[in-house]
MARZABA-674542 format. One record per residue (C-alpha): residue in one letter; chain; x, y, z; residue number from 1. Coordinates in nm, 4 decimals. Example, Ala and Ser with C-alpha at 12.3 -4.5 7.8 and 13.67 -1.06 7.14 Angstrom:
2
+---+---+----------+----------+----------+-----+
| r | c |        u |        v |        w |   k |
+---+---+----------+----------+----------+-----+
| a | A |   1.2300 |  -0.4500 |   0.7800 |   1 |
| s | A |   1.3670 |  -0.1060 |   0.7140 |   2 |
+---+---+----------+----------+----------+-----+
end
This chain:
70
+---+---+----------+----------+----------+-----+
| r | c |        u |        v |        w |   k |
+---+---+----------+----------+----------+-----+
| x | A |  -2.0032 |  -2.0015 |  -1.1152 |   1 |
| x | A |  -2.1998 |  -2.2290 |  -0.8673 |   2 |
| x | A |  -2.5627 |  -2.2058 |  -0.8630 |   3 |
| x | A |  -2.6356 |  -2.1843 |  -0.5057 |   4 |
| x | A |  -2.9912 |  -2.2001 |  -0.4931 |   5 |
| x | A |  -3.0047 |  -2.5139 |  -0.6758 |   6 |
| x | A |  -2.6870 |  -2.6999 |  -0.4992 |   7 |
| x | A |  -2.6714 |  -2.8252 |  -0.1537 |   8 |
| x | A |  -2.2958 |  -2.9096 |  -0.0952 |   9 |
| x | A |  -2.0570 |  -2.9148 |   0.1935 |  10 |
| x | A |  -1.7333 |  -2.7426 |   0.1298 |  11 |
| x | A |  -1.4908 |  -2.5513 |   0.3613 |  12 |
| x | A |  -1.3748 |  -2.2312 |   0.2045 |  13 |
| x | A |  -1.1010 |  -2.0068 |   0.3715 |  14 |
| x | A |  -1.2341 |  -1.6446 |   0.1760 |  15 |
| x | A |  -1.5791 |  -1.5701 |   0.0920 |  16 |
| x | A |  -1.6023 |  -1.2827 |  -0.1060 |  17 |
| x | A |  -1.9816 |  -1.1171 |  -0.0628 |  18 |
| x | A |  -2.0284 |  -1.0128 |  -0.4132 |  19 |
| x | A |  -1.9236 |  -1.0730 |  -0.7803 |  20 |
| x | A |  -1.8751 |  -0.7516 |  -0.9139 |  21 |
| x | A |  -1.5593 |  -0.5889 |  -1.0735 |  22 |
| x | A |  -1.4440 |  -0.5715 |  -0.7117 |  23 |
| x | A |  -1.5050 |  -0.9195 |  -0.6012 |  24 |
| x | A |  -1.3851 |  -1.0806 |  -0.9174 |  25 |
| x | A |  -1.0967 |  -0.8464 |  -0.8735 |  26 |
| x | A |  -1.0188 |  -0.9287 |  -0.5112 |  27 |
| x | A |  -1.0597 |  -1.2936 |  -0.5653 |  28 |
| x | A |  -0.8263 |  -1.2835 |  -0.8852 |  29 |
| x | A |  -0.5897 |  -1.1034 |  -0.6391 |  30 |
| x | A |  -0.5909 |  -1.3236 |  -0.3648 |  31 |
| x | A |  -0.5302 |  -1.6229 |  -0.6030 |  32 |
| x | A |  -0.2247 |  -1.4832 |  -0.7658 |  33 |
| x | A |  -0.1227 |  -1.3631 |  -0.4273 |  34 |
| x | A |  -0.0203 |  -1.7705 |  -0.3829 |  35 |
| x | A |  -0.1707 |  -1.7654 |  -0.0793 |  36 |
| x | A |  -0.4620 |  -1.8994 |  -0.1528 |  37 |
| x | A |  -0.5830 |  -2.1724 |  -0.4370 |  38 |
| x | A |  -0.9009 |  -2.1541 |  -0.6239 |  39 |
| x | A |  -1.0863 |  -2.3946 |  -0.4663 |  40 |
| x | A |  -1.0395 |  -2.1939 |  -0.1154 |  41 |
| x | A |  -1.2141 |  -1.8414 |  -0.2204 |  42 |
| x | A |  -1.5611 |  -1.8606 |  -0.2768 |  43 |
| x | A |  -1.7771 |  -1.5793 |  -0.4476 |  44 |
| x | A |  -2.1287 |  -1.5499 |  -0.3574 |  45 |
| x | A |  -2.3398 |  -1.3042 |  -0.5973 |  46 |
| x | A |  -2.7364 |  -1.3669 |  -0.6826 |  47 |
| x | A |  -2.6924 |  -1.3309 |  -1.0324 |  48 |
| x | A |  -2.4794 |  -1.6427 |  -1.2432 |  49 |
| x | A |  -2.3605 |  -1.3444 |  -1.5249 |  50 |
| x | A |  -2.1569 |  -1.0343 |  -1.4678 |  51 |
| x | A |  -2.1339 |  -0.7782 |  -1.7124 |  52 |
| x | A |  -1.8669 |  -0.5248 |  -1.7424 |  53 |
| x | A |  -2.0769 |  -0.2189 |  -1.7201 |  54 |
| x | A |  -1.8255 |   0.0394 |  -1.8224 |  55 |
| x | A |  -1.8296 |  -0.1529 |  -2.1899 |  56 |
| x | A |  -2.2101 |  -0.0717 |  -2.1885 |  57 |
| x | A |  -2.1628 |   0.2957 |  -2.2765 |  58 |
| x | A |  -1.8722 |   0.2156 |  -2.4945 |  59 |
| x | A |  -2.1194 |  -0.0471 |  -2.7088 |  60 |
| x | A |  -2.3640 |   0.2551 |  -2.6950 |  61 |
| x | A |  -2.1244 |   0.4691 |  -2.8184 |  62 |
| x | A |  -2.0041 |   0.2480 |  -3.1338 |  63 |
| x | A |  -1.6936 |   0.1720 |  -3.0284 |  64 |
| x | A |  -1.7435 |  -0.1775 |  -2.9025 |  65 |
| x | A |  -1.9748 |  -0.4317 |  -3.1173 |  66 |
| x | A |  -2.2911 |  -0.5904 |  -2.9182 |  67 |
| x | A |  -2.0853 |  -0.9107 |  -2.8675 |  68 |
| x | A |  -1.7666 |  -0.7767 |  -2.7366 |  69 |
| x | A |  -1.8235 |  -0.6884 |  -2.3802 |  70 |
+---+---+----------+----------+----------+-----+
end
């Protein structure tokens, strides 16, 4: 993912998705496989550069996933 803060670009997108959560990787994913739109025209914007899967959290807490497998 692009590090906006440090980037100054010019690029038209046609989707901007406010967020990169499960549901804006989710809708993103979607819209791509839709065929409707490519890649390079959906655009996430989310502070962070990481996401983590947070119901995996509780399941590495529990034992049942290893620290590394989220």
């Amino acid at each position: 993912m692009m590090n906006l803060a440090s980037k100054r670009f010019s690029t038209n997108v046609r989707v901007a998705v406010m967020g990169g959560g499960s549901g804006g990787i989710c809708a993103s994913a979607q819209l791509m496989r839709s065929g409707k739109f490519k890649a390079d025209e959906i655009m996430v914007f989310d502070p962070s550069d990481t996401h983590y899967y947070q119901p995996s959290l509780t399941m590495i807490g529990g034992g049942v996933l290893g620290e590394n497998e989220y």
